[in-house]
PyMOL Python script that loads the backbone (N, CA, C, O; Angstrom):
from pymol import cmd

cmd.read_pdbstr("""\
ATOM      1  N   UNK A   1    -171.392  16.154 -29.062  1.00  0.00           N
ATOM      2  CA  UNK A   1    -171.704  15.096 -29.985  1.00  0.00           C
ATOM      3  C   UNK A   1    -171.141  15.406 -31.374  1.00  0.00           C
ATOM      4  O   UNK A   1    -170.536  14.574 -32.049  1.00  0.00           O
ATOM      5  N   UNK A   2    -171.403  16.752 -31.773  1.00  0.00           N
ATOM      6  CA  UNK A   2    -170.553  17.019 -33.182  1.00  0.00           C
ATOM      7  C   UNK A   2    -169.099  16.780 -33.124  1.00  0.00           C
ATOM      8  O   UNK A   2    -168.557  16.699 -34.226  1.00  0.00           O
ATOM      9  N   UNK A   3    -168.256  16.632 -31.966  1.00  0.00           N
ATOM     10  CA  UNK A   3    -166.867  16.216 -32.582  1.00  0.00           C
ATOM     11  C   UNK A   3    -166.894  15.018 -32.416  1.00  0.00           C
ATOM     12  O   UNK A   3    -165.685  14.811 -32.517  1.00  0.00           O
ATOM     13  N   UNK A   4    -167.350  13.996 -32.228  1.00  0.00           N
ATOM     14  CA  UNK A   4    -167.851  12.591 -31.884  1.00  0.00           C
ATOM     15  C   UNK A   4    -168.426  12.087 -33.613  1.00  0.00           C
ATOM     16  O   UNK A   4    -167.775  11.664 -34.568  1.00  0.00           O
ATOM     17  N   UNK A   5    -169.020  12.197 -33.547  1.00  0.00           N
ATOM     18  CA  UNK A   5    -169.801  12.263 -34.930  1.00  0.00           C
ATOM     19  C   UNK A   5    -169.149  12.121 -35.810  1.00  0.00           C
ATOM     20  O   UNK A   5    -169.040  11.100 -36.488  1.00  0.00           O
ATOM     21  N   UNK A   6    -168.225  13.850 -36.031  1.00  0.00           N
ATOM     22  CA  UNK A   6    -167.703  14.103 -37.436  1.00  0.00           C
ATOM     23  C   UNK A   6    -166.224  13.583 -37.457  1.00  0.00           C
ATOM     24  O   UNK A   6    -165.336  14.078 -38.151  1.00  0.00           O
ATOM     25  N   UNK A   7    -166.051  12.328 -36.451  1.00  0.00           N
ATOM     26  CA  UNK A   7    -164.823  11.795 -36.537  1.00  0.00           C
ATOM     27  C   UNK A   7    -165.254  10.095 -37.439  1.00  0.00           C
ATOM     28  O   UNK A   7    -164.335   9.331 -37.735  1.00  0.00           O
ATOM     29  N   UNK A   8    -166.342   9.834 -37.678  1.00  0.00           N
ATOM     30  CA  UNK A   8    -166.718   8.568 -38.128  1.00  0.00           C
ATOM     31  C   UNK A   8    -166.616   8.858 -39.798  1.00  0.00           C
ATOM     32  O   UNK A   8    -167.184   9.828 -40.300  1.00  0.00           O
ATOM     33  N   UNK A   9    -165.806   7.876 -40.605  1.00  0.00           N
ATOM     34  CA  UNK A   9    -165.508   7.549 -41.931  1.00  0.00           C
ATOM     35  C   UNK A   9    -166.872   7.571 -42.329  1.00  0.00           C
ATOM     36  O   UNK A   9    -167.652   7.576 -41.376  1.00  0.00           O
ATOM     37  N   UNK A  10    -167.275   7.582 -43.213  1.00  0.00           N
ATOM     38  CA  UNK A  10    -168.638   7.308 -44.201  1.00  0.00           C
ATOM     39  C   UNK A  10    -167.750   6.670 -45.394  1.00  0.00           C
ATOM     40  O   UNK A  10    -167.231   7.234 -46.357  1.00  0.00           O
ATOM     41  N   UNK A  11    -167.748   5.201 -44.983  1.00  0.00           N
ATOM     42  CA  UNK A  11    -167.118   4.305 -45.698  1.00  0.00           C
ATOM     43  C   UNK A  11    -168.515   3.383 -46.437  1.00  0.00           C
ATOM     44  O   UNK A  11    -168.218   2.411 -47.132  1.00  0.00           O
ATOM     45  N   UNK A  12    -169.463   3.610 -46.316  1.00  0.00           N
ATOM     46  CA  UNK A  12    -170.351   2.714 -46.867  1.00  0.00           C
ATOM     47  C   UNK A  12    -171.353   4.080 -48.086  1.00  0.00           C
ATOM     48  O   UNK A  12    -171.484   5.297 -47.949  1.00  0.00           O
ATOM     49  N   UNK A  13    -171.805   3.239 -49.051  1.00  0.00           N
ATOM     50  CA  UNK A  13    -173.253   4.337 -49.982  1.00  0.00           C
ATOM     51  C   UNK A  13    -174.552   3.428 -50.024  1.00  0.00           C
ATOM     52  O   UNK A  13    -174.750   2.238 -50.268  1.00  0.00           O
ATOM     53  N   UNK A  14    -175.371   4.536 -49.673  1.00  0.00           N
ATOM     54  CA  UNK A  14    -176.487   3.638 -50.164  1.00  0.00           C
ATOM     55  C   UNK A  14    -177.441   4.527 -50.696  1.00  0.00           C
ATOM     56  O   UNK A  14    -177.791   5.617 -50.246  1.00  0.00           O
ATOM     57  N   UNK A  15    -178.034   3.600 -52.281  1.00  0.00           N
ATOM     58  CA  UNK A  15    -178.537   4.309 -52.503  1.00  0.00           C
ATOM     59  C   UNK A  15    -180.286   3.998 -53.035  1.00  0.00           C
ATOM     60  O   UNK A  15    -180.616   3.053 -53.751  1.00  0.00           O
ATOM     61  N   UNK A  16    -181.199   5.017 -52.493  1.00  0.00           N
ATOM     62  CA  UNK A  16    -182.571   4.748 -51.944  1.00  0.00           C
ATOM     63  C   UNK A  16    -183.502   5.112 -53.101  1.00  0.00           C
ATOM     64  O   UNK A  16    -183.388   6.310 -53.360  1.00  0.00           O
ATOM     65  N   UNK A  17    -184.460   4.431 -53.951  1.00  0.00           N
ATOM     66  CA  UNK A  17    -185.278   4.636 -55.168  1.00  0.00           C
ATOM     67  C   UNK A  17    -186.729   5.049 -54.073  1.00  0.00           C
ATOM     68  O   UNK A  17    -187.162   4.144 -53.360  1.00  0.00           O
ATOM     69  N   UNK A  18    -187.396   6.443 -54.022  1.00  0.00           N
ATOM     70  CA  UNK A  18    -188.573   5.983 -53.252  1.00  0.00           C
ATOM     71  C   UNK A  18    -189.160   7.010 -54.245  1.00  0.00           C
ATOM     72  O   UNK A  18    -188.594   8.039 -54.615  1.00  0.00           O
ATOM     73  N   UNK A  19    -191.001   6.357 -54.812  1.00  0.00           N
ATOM     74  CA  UNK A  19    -191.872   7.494 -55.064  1.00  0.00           C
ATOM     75  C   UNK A  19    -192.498   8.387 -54.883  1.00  0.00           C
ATOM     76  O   UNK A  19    -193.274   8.085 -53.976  1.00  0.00           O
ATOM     77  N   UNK A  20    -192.686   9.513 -55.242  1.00  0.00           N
ATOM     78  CA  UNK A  20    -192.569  10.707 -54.503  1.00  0.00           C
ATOM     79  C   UNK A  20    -193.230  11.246 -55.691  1.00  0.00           C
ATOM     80  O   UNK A  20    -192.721  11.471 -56.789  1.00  0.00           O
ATOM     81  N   UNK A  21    -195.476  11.570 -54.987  1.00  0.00           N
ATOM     82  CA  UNK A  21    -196.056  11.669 -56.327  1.00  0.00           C
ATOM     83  C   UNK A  21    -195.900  11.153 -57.565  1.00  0.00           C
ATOM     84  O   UNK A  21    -196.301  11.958 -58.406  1.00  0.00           O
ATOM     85  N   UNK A  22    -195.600  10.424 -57.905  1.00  0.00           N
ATOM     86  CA  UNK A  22    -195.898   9.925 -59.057  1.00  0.00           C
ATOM     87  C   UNK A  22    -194.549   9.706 -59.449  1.00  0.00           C
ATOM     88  O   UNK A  22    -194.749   8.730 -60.172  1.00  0.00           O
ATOM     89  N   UNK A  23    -193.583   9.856 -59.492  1.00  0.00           N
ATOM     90  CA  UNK A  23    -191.964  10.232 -59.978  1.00  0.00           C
ATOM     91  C   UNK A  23    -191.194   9.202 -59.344  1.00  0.00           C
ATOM     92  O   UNK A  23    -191.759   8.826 -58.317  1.00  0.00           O
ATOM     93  N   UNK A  24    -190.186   8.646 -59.557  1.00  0.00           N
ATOM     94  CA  UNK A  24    -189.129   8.381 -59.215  1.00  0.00           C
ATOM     95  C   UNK A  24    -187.943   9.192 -58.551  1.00  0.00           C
ATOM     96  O   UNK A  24    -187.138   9.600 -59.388  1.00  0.00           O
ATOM     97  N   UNK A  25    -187.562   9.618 -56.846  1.00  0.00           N
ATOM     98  CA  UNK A  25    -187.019  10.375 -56.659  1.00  0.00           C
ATOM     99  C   UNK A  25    -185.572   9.444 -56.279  1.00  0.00           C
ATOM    100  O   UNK A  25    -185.872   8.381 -55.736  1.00  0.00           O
ATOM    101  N   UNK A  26    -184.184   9.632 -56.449  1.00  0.00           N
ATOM    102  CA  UNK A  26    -183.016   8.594 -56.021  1.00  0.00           C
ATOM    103  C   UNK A  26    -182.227   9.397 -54.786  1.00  0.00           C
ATOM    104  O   UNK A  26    -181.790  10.460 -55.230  1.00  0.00           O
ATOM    105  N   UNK A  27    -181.929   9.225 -53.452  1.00  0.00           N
ATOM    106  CA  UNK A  27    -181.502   9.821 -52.489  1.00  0.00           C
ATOM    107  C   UNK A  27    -179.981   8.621 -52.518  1.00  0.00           C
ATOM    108  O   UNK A  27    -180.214   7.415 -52.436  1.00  0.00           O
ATOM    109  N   UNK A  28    -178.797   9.022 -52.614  1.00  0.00           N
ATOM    110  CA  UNK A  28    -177.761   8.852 -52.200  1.00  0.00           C
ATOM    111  C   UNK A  28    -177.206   9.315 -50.713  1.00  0.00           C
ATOM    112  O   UNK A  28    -177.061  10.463 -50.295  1.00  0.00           O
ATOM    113  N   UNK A  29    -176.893   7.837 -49.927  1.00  0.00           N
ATOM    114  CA  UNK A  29    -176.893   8.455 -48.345  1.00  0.00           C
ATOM    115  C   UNK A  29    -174.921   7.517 -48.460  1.00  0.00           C
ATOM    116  O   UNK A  29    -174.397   6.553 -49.018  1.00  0.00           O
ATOM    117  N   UNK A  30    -174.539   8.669 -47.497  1.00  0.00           N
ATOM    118  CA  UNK A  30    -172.988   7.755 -46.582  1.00  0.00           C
ATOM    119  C   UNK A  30    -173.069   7.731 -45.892  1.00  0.00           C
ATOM    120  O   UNK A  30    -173.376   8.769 -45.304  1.00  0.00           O
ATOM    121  N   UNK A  31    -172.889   6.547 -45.195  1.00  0.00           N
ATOM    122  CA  UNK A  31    -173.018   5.482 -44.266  1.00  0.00           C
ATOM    123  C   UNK A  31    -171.563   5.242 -42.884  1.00  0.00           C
ATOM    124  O   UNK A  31    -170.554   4.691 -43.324  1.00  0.00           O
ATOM    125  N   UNK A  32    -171.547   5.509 -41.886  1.00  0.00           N
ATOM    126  CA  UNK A  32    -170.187   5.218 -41.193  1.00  0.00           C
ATOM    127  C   UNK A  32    -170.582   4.659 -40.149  1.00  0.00           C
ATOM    128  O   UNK A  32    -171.792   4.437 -40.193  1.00  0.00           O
ATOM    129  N   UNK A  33    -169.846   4.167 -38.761  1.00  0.00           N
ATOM    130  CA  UNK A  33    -170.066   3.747 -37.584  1.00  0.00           C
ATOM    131  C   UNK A  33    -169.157   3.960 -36.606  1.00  0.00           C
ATOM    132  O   UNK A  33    -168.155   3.446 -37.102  1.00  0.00           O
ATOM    133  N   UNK A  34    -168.824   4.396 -35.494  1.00  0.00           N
ATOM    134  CA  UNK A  34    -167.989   4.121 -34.475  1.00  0.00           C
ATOM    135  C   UNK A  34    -168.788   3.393 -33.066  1.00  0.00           C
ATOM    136  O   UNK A  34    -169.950   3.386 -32.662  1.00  0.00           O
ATOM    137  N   UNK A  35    -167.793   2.942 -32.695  1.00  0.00           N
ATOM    138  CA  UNK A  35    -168.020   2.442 -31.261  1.00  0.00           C
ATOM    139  C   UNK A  35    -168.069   3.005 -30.193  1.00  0.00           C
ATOM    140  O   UNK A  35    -166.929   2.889 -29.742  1.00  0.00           O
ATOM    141  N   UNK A  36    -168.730   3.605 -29.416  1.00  0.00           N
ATOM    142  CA  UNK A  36    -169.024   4.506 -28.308  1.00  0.00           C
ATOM    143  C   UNK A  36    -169.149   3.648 -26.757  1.00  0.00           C
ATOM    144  O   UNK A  36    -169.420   2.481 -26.472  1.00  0.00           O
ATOM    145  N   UNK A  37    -168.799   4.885 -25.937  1.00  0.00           N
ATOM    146  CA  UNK A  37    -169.203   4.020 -24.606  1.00  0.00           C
ATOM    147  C   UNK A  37    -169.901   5.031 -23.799  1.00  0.00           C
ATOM    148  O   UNK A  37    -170.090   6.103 -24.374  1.00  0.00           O
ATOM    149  N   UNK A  38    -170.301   4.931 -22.659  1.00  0.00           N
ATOM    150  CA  UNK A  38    -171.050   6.125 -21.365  1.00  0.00           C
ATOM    151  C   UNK A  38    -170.197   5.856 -20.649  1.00  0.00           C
ATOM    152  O   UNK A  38    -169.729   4.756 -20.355  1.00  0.00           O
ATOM    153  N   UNK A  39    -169.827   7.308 -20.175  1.00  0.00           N
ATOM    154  CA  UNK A  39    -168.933   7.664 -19.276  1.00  0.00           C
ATOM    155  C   UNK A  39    -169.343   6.824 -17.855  1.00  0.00           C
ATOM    156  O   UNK A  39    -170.451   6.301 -17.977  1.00  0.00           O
ATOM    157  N   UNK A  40    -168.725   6.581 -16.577  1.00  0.00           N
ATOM    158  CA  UNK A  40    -169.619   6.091 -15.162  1.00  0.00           C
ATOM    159  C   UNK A  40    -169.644   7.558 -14.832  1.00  0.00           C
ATOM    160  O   UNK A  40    -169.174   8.519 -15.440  1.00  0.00           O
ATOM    161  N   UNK A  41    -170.350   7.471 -13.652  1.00  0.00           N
ATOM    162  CA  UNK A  41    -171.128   8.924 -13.121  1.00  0.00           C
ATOM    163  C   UNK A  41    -170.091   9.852 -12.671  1.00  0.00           C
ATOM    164  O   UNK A  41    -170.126  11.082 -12.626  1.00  0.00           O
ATOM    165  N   UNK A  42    -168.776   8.701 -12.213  1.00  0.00           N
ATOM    166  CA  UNK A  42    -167.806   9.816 -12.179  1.00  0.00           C
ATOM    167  C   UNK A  42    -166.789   9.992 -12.664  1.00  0.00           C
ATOM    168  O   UNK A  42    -165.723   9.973 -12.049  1.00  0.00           O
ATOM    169  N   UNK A  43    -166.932  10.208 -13.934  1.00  0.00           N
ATOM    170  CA  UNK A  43    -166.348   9.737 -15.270  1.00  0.00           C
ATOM    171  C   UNK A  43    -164.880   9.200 -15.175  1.00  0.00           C
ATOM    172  O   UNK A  43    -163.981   9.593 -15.919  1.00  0.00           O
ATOM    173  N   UNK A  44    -164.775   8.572 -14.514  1.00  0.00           N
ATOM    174  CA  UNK A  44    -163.363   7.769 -13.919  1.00  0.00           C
ATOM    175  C   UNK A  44    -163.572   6.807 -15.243  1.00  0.00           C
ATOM    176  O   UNK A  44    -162.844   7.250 -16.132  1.00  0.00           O
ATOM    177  N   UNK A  45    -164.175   5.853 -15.614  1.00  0.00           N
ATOM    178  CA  UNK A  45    -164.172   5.091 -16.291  1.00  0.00           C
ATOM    179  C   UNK A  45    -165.383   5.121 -17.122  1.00  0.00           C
ATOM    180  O   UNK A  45    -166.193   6.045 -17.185  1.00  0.00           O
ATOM    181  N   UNK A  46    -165.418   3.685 -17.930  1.00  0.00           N
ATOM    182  CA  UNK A  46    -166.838   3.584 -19.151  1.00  0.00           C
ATOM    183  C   UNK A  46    -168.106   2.351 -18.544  1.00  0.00           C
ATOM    184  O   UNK A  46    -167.747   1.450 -17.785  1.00  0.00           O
ATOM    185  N   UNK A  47    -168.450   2.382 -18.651  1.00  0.00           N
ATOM    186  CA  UNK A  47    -169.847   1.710 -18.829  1.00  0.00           C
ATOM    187  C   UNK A  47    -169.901   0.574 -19.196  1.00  0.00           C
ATOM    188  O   UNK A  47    -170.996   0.840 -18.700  1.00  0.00           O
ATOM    189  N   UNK A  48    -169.870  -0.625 -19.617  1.00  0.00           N
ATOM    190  CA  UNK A  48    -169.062  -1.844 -20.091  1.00  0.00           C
ATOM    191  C   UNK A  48    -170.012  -2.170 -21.147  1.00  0.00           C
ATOM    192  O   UNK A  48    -169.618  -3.040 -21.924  1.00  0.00           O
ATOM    193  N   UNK A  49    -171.566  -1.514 -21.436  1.00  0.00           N
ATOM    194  CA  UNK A  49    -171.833  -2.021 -22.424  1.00  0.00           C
ATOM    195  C   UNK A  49    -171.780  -1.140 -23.677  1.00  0.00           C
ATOM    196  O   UNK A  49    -172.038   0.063 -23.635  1.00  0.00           O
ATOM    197  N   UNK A  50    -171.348  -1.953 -25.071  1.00  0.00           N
ATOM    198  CA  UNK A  50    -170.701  -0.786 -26.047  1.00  0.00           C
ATOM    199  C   UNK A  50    -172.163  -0.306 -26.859  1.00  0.00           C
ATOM    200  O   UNK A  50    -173.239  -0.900 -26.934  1.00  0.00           O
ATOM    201  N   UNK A  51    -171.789   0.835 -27.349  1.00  0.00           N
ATOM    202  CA  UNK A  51    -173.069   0.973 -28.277  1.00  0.00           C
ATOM    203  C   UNK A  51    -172.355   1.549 -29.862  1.00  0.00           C
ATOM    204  O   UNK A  51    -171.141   1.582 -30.063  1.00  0.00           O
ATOM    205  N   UNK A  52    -173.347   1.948 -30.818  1.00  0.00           N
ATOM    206  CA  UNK A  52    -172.834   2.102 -31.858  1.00  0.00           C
ATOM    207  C   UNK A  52    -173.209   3.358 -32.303  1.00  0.00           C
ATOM    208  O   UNK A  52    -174.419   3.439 -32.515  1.00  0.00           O
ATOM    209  N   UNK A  53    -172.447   4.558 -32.557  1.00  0.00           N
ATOM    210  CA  UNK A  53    -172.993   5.802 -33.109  1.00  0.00           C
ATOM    211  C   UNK A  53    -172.992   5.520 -35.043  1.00  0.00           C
ATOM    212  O   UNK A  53    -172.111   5.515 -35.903  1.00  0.00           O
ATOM    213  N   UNK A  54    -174.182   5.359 -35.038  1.00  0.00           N
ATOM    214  CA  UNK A  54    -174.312   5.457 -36.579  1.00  0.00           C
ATOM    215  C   UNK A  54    -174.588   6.383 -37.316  1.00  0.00           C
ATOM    216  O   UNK A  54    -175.666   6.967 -37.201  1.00  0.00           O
ATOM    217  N   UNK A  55    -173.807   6.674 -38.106  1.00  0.00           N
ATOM    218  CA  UNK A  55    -173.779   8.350 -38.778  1.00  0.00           C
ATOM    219  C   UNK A  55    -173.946   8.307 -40.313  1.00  0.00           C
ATOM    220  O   UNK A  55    -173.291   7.582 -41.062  1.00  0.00           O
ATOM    221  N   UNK A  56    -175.005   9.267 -40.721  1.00  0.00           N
ATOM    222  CA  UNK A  56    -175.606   9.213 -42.357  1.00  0.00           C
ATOM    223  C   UNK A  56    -175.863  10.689 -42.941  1.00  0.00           C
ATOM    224  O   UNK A  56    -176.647  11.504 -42.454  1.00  0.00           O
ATOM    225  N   UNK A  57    -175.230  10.840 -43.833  1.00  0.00           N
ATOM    226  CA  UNK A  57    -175.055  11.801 -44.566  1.00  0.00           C
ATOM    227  C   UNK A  57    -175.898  12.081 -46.321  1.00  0.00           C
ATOM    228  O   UNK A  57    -175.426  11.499 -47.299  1.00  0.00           O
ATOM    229  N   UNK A  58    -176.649  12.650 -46.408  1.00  0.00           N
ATOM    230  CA  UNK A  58    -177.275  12.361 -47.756  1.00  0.00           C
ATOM    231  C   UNK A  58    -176.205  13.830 -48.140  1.00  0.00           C
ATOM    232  O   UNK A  58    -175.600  14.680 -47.488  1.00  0.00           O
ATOM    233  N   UNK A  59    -176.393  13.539 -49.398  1.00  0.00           N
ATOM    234  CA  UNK A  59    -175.293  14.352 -50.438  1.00  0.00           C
ATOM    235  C   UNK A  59    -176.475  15.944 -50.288  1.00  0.00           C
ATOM    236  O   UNK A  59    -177.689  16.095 -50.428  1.00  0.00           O
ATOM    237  N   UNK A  60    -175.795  16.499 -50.082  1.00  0.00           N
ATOM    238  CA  UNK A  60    -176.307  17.817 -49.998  1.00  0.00           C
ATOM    239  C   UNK A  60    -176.914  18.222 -49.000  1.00  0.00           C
ATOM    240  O   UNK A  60    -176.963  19.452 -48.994  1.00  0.00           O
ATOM    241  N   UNK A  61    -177.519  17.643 -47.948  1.00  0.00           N
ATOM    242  CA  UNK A  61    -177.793  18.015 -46.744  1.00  0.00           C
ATOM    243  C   UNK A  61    -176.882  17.748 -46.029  1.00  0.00           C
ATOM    244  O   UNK A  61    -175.740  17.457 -46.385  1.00  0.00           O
ATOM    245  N   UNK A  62    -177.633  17.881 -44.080  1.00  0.00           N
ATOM    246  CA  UNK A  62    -176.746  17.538 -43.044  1.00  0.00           C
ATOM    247  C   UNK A  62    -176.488  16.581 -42.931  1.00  0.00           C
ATOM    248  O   UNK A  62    -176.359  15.854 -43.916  1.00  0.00           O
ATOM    249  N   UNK A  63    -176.216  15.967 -41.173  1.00  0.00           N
ATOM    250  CA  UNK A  63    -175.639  14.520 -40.973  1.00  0.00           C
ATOM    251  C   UNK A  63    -176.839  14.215 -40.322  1.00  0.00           C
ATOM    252  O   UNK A  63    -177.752  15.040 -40.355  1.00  0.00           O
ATOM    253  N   UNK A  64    -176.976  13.122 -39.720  1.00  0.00           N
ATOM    254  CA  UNK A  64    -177.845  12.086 -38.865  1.00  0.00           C
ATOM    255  C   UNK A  64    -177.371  11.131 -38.237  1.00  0.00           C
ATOM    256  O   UNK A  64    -176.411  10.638 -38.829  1.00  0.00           O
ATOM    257  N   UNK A  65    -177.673  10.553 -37.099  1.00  0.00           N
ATOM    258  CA  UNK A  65    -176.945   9.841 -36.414  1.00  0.00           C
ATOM    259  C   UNK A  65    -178.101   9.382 -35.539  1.00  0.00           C
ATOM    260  O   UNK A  65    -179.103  10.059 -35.313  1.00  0.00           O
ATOM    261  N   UNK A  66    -177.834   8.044 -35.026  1.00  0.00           N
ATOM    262  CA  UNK A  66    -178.315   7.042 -33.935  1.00  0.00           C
ATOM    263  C   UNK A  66    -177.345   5.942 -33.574  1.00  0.00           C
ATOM    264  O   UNK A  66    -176.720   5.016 -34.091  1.00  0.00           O
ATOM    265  N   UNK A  67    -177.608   6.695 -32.104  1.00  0.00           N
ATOM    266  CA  UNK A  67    -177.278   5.947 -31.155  1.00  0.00           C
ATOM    267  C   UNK A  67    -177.483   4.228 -30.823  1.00  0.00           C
ATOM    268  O   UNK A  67    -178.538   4.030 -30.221  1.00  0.00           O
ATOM    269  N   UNK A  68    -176.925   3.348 -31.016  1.00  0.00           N
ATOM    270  CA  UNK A  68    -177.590   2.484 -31.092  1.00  0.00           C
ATOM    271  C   UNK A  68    -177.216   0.904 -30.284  1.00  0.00           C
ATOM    272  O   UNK A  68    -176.043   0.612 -30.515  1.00  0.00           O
ATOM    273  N   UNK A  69    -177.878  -0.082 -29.471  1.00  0.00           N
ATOM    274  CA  UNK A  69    -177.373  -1.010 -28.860  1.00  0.00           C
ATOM    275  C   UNK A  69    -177.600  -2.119 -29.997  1.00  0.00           C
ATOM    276  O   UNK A  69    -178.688  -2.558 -30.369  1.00  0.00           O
ATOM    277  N   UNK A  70    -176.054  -2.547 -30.566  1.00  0.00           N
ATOM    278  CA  UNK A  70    -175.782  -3.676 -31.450  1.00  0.00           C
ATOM    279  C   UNK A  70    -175.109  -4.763 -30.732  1.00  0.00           C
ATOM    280  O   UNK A  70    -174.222  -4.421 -29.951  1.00  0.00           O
ATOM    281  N   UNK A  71    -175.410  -6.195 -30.873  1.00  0.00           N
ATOM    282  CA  UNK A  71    -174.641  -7.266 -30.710  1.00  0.00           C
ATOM    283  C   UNK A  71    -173.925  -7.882 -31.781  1.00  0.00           C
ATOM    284  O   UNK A  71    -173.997  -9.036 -32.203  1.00  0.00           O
ATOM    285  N   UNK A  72    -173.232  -6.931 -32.145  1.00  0.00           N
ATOM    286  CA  UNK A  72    -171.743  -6.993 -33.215  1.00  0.00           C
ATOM    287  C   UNK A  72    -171.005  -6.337 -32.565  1.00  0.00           C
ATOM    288  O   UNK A  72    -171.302  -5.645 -31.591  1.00  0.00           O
ATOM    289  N   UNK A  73    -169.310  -6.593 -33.351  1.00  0.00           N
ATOM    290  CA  UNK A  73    -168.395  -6.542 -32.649  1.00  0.00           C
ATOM    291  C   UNK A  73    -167.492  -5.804 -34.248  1.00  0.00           C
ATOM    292  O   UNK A  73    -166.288  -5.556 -34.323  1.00  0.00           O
ATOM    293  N   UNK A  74    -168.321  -5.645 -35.116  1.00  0.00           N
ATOM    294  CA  UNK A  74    -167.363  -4.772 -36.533  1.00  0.00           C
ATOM    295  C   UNK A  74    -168.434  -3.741 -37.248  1.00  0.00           C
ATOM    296  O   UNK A  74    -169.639  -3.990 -37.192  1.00  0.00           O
ATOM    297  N   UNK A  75    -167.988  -2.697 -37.847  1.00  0.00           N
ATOM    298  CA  UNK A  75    -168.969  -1.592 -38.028  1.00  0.00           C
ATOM    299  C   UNK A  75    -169.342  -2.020 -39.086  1.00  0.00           C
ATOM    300  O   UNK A  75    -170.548  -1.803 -39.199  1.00  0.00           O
ATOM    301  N   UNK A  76    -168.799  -2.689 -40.213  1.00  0.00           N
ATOM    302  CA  UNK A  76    -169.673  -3.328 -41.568  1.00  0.00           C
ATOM    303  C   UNK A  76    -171.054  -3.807 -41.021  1.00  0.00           C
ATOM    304  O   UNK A  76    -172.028  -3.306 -41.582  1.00  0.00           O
ATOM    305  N   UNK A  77    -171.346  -4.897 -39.792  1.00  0.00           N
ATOM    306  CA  UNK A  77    -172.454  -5.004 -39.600  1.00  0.00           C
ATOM    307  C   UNK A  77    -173.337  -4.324 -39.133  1.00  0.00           C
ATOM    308  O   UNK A  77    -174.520  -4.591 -39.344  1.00  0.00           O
ATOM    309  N   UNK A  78    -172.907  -3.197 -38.327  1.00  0.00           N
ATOM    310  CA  UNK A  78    -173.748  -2.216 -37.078  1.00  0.00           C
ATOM    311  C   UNK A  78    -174.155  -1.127 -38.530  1.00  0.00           C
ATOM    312  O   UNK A  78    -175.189  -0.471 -38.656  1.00  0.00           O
ATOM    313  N   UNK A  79    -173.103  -1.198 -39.413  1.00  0.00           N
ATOM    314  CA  UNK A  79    -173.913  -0.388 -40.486  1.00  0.00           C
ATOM    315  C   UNK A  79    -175.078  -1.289 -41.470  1.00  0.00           C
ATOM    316  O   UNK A  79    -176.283  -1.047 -41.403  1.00  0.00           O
ATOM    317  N   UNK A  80    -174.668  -2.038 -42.108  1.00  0.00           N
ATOM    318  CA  UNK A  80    -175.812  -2.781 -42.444  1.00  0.00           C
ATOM    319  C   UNK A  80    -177.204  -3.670 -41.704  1.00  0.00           C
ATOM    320  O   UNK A  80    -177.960  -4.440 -42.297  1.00  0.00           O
ATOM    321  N   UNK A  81    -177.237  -3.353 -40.517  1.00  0.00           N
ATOM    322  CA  UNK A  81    -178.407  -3.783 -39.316  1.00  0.00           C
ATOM    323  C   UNK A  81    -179.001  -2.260 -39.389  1.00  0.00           C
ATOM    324  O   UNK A  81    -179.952  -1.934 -38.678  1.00  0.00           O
TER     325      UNK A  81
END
""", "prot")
cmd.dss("prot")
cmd.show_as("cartoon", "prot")
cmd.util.cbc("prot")
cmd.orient("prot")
């Protein structure tokens, strides 16, 4: 899954105001998507339904990612859903 992953752009930012005790804390995350498929059992071919690996990066930590079944067909939306 890590060379899968760390092949997706983080073409999108977002950035998150949440309170945290009393304070104002600001988390900056990057945002990417690719299109994934499942192998068939004998990995001759794919699976026909697509899914979306969504991958998020906050600035200074690791990555994160979900797997995900979208009915879009462009990663601008599978990232903003």
């Amino acid at each position: 899954m890590k060379q899968i992953y760390r092949k997706a752009k983080l073409t999108h930012s977002y950035r998150v105001t949440r309170d945290y005790h009393g304070r104002e804390v600001e988390h900056i995350y990057k945002v990417g998507a690719l299109r994934v498929y499942f192998p068939t059992t004998d990995l001759e071919g794919r699976i026909g339904i697509p899914l979306w690996l969504v991958v998020v990066k906050e600035e200074g930590r690791g990555y994160s990612w979900f797997l995900c079944y979208l009915d879009t067909d462009k990663a601008n939306e599978a990232i903003e859903i």
